[in-house]
C-alpha positions as CSV (number, residue, x, y, z in Angstrom):
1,X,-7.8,12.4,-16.3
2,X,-5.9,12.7,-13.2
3,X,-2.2,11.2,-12.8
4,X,-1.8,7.6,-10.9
5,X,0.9,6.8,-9.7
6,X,1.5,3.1,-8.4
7,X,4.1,2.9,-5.3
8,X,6.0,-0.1,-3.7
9,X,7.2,0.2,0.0
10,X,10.9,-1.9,-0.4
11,X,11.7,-2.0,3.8
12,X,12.2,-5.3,4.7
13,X,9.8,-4.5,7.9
14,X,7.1,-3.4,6.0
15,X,4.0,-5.2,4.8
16,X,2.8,-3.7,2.1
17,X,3.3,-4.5,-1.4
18,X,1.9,-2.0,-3.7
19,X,-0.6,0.9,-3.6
20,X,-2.0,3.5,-6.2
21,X,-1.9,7.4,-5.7
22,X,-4.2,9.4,-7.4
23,X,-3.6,12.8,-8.0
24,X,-6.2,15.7,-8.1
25,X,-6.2,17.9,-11.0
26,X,-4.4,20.5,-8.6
27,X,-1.8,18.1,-7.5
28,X,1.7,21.2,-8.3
29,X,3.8,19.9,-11.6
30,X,6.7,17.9,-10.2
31,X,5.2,16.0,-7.3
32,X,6.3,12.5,-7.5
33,X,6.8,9.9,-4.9
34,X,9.3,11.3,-3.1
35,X,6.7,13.9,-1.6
36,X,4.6,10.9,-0.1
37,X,4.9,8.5,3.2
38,X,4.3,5.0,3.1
39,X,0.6,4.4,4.4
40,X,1.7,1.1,6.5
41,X,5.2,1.8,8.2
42,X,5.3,5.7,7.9
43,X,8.6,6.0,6.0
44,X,9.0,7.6,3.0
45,X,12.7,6.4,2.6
46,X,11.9,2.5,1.5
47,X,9.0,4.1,-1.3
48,X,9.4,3.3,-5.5
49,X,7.5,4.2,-8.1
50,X,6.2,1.1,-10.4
51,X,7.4,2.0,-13.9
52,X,5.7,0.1,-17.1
């Protein structure tokens, strides 16, 4: 089963709470949030990954 990964967008001008990436089967090793934009705002420098 693919990887999903649940983000949070933390800039205090952004909207968005949370949102779910999922990954393909050929999504490279290694890729984690920090290769990703926030789909609201743009910015990739405000994103988290929601750990359990």
């Amino acid at each position: 089963m693919p990887k999903t990964l649940e983000v949070v967008c933390t800039r205090e001008d952004c909207d968005l709470d949370m949102f779910q990436l999922h990954y393909t089967y050929s999504m490279p090793d290694g890729t984690g949030v920090e290769s990703f934009v926030c789909p609201y705002c743009r910015e990739d420098a405000g994103l988290k990954e929601v750990r359990a």
